[in-house]
Biotite code that builds the C-alpha atoms (Angstrom):
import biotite.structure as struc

atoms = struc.array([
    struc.Atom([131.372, 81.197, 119.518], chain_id="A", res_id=1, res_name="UNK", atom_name="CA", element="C"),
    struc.Atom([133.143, 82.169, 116.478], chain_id="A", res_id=2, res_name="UNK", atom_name="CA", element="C"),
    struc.Atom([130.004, 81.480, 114.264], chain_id="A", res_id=3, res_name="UNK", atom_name="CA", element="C"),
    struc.Atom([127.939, 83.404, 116.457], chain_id="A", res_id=4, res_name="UNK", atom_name="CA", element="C"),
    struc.Atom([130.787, 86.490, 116.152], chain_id="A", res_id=5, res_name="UNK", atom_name="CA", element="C"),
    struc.Atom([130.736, 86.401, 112.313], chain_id="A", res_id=6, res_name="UNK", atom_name="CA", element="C"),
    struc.Atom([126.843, 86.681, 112.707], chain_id="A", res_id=7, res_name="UNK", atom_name="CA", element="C"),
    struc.Atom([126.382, 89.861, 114.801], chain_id="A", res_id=8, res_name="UNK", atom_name="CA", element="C"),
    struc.Atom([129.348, 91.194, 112.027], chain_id="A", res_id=9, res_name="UNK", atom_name="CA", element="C"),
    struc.Atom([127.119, 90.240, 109.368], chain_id="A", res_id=10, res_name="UNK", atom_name="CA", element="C"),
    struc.Atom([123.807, 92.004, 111.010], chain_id="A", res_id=11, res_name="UNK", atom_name="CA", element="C"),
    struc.Atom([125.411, 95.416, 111.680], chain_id="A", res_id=12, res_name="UNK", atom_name="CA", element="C"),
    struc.Atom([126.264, 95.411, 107.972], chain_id="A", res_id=13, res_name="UNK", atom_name="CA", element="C"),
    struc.Atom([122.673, 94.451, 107.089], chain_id="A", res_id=14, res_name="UNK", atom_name="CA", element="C"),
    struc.Atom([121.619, 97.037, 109.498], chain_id="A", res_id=15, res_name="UNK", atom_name="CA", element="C"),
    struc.Atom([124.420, 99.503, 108.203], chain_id="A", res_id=16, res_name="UNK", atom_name="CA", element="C"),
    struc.Atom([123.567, 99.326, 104.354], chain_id="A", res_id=17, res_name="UNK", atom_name="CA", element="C"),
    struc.Atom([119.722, 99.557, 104.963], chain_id="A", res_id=18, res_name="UNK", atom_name="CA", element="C"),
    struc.Atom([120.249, 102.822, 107.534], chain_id="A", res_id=19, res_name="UNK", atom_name="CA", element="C"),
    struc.Atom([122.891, 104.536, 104.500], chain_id="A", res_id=20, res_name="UNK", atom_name="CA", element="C"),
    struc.Atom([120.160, 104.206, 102.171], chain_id="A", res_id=21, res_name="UNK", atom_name="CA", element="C"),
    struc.Atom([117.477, 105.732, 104.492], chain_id="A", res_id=22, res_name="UNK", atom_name="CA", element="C"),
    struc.Atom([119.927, 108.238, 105.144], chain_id="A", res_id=23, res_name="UNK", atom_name="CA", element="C"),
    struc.Atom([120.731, 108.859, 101.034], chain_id="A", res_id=24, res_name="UNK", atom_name="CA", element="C"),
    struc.Atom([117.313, 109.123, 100.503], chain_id="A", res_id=25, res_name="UNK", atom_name="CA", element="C"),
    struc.Atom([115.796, 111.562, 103.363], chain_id="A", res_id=26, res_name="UNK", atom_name="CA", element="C"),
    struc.Atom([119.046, 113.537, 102.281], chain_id="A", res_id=27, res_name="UNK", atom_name="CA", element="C"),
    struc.Atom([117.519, 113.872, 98.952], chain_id="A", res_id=28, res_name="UNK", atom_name="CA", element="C"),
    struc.Atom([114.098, 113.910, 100.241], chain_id="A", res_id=29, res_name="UNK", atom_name="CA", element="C"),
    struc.Atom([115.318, 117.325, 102.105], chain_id="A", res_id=30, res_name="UNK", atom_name="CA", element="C"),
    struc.Atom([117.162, 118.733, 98.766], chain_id="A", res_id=31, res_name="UNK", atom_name="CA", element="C"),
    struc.Atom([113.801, 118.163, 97.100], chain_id="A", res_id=32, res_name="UNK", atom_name="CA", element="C"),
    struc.Atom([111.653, 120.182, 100.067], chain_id="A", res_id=33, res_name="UNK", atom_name="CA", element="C"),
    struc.Atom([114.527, 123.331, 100.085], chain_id="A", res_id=34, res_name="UNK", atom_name="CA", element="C"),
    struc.Atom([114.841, 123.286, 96.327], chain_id="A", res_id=35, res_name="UNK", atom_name="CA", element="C"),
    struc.Atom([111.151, 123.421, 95.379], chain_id="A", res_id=36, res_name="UNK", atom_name="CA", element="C"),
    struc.Atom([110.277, 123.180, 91.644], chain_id="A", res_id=37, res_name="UNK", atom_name="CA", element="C"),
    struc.Atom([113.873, 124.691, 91.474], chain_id="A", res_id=38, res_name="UNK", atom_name="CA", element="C"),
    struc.Atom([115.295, 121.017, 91.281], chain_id="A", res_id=39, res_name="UNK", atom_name="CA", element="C"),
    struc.Atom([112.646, 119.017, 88.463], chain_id="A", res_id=40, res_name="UNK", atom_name="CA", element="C"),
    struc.Atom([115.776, 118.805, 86.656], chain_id="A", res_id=41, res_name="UNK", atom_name="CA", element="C"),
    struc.Atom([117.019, 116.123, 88.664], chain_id="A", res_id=42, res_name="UNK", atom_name="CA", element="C"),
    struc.Atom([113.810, 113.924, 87.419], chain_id="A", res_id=43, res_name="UNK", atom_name="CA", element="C"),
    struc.Atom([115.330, 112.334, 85.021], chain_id="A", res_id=44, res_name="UNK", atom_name="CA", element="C"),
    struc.Atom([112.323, 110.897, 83.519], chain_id="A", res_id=45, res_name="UNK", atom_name="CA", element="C"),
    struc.Atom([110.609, 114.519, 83.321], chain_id="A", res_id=46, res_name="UNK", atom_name="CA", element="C"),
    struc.Atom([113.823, 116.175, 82.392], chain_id="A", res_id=47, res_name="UNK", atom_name="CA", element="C"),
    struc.Atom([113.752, 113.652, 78.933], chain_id="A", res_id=48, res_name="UNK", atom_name="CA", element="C"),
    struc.Atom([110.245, 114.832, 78.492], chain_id="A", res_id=49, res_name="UNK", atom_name="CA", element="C"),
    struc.Atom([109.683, 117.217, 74.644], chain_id="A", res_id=50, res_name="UNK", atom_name="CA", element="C"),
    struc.Atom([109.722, 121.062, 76.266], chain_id="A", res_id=51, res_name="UNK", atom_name="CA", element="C"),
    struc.Atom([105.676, 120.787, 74.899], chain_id="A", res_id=52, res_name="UNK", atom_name="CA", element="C"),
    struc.Atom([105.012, 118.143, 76.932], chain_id="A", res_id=53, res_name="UNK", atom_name="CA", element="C"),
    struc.Atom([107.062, 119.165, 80.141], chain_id="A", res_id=54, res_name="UNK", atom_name="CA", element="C"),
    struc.Atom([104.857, 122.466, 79.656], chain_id="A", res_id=55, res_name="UNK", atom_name="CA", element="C"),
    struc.Atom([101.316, 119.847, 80.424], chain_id="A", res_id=56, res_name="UNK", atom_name="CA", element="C"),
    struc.Atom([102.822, 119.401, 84.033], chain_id="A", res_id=57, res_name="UNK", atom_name="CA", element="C"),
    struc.Atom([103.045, 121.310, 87.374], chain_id="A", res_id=58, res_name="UNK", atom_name="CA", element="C"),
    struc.Atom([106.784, 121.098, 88.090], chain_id="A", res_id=59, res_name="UNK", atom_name="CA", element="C"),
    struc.Atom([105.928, 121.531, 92.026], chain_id="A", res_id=60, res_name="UNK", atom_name="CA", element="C"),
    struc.Atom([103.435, 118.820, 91.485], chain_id="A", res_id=61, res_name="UNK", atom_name="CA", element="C"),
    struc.Atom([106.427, 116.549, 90.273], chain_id="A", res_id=62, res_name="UNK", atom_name="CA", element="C"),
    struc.Atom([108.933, 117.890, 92.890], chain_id="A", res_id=63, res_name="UNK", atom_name="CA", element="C"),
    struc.Atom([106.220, 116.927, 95.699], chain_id="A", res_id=64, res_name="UNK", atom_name="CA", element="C"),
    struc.Atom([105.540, 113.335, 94.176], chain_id="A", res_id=65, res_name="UNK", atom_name="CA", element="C"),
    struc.Atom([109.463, 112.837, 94.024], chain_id="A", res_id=66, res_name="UNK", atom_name="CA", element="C"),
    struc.Atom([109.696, 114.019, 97.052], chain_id="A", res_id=67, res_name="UNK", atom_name="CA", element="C"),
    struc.Atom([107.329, 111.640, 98.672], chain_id="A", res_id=68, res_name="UNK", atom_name="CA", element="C"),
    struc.Atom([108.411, 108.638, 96.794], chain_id="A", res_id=69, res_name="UNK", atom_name="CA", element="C"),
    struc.Atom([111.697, 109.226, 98.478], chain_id="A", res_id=70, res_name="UNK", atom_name="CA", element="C"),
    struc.Atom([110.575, 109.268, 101.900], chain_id="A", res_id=71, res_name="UNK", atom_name="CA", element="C"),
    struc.Atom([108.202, 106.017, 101.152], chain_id="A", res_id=72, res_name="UNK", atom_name="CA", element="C"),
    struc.Atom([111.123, 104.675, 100.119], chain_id="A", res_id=73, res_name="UNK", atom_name="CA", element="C"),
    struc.Atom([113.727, 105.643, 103.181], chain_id="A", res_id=74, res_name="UNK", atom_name="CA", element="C"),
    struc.Atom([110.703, 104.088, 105.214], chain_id="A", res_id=75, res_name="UNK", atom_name="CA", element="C"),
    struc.Atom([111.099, 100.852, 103.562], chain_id="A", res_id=76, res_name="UNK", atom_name="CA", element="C"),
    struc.Atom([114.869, 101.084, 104.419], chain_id="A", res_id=77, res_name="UNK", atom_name="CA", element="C"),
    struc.Atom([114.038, 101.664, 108.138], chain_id="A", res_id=78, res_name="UNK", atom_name="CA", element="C"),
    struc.Atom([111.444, 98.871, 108.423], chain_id="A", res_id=79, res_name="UNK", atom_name="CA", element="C"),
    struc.Atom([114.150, 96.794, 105.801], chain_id="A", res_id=80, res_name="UNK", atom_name="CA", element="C"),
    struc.Atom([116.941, 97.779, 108.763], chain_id="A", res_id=81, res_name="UNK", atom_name="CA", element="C"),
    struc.Atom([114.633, 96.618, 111.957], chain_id="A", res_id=82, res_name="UNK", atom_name="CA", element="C"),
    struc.Atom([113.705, 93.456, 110.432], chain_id="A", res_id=83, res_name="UNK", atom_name="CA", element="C"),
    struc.Atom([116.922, 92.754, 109.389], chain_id="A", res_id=84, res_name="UNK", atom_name="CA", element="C"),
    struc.Atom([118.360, 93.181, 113.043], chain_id="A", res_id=85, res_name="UNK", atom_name="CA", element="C"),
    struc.Atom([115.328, 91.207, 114.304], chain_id="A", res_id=86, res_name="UNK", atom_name="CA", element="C"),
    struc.Atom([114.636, 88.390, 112.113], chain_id="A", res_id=87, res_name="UNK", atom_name="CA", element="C"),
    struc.Atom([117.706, 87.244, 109.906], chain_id="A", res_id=88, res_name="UNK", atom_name="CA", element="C"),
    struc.Atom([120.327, 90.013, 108.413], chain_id="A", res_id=89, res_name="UNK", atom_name="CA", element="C"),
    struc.Atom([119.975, 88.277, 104.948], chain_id="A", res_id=90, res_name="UNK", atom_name="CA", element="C"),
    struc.Atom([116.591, 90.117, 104.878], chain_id="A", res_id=91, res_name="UNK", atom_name="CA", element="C"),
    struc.Atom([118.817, 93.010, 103.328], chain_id="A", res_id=92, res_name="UNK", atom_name="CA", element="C"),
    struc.Atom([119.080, 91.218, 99.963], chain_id="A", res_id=93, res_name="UNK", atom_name="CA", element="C"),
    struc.Atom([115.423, 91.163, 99.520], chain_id="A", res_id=94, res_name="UNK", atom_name="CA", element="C"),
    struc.Atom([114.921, 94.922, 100.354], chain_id="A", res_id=95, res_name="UNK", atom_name="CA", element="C"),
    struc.Atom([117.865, 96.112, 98.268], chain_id="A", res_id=96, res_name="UNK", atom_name="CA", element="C"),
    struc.Atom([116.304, 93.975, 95.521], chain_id="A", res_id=97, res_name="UNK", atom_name="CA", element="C"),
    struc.Atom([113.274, 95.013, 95.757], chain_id="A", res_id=98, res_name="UNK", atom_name="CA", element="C"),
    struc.Atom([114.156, 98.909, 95.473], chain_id="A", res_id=99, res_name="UNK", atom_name="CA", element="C"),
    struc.Atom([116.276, 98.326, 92.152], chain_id="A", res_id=100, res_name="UNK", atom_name="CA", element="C"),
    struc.Atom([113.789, 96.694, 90.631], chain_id="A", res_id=101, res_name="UNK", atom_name="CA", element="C"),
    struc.Atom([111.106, 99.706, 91.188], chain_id="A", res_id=102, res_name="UNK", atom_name="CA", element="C"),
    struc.Atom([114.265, 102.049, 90.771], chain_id="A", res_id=103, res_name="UNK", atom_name="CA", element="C"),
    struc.Atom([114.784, 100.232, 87.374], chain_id="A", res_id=104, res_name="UNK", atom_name="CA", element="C"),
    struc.Atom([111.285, 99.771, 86.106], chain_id="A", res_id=105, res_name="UNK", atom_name="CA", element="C"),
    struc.Atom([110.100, 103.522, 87.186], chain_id="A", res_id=106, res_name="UNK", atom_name="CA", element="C"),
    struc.Atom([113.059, 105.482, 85.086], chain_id="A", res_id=107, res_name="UNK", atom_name="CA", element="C"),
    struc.Atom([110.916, 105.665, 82.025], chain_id="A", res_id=108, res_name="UNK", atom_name="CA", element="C"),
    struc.Atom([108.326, 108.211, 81.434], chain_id="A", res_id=109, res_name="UNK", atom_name="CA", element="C"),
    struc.Atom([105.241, 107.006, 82.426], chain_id="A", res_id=110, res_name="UNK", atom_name="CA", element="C"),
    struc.Atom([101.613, 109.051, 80.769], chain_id="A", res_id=111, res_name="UNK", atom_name="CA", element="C"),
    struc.Atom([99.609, 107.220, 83.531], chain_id="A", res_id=112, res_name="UNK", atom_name="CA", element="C"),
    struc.Atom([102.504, 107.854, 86.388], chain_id="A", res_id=113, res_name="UNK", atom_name="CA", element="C"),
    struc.Atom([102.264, 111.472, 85.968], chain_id="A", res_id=114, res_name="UNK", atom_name="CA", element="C"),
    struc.Atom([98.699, 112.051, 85.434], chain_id="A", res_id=115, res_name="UNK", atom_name="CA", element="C"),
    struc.Atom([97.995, 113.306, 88.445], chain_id="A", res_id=116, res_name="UNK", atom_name="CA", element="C"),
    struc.Atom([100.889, 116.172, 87.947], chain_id="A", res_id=117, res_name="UNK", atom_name="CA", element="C"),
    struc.Atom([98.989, 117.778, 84.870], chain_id="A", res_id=118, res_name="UNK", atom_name="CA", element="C"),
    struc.Atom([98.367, 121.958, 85.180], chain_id="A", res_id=119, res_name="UNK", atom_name="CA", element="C"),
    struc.Atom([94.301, 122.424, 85.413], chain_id="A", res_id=120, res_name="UNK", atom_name="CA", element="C"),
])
């Protein structure tokens, strides 16, 4: 009984974490919509860009791509949070790992990443 108590504990926090970041991110997701091309600076890898080469790119391009990496990503939190509550709660590890690796790997300024952002 008590093992089974320390279990349901550890799912709500598996469910918990995974529903914070969902929530984190659609937050963000909604900043970027309101703000427009008003908030590129908080791209970090566009805002390290040369002013000549920020100049090649549509900042509401690179707002909108932001934008929809971050709800892509607060999806993979919610499908993270229902798997974790159905399947084992330890699930969580391999979602949160998963996102700080991409978060990690996709902070540098990519040419190919943002070709699709370039002004015609």
């Amino acid at each position: 009984m008590q093992r089974r108590r320390i279990m349901e504990r550890v799912i709500v926090i598996a469910v918990f974490i995974c529903m914070m970041m969902t929530a984190l991110l659609i937050a963000h997701a909604v900043v970027f919509t309101v703000l427009g091309e008003k908030c590129v600076w908080l791209i970090k890898s566009y805002r390290d860009l040369p002013k000549e080469k920020q100049n090649l790119y549509d900042p509401g391009l690179v707002v909108n791509g932001a934008r929809n990496g971050l709800v892509l990503w607060a999806l993979w939190f919610v499908l993270g949070a229902v798997l974790s509550y159905v399947l084992t709660p330890f699930l969580v590890v391999v979602f949160l790992g998963v996102w700080l690796a991409a978060f990690f790997s996709g902070r540098s300024f990519k040419e190919k990443k943002y070709e699709k952002y370039k002004r015609s």
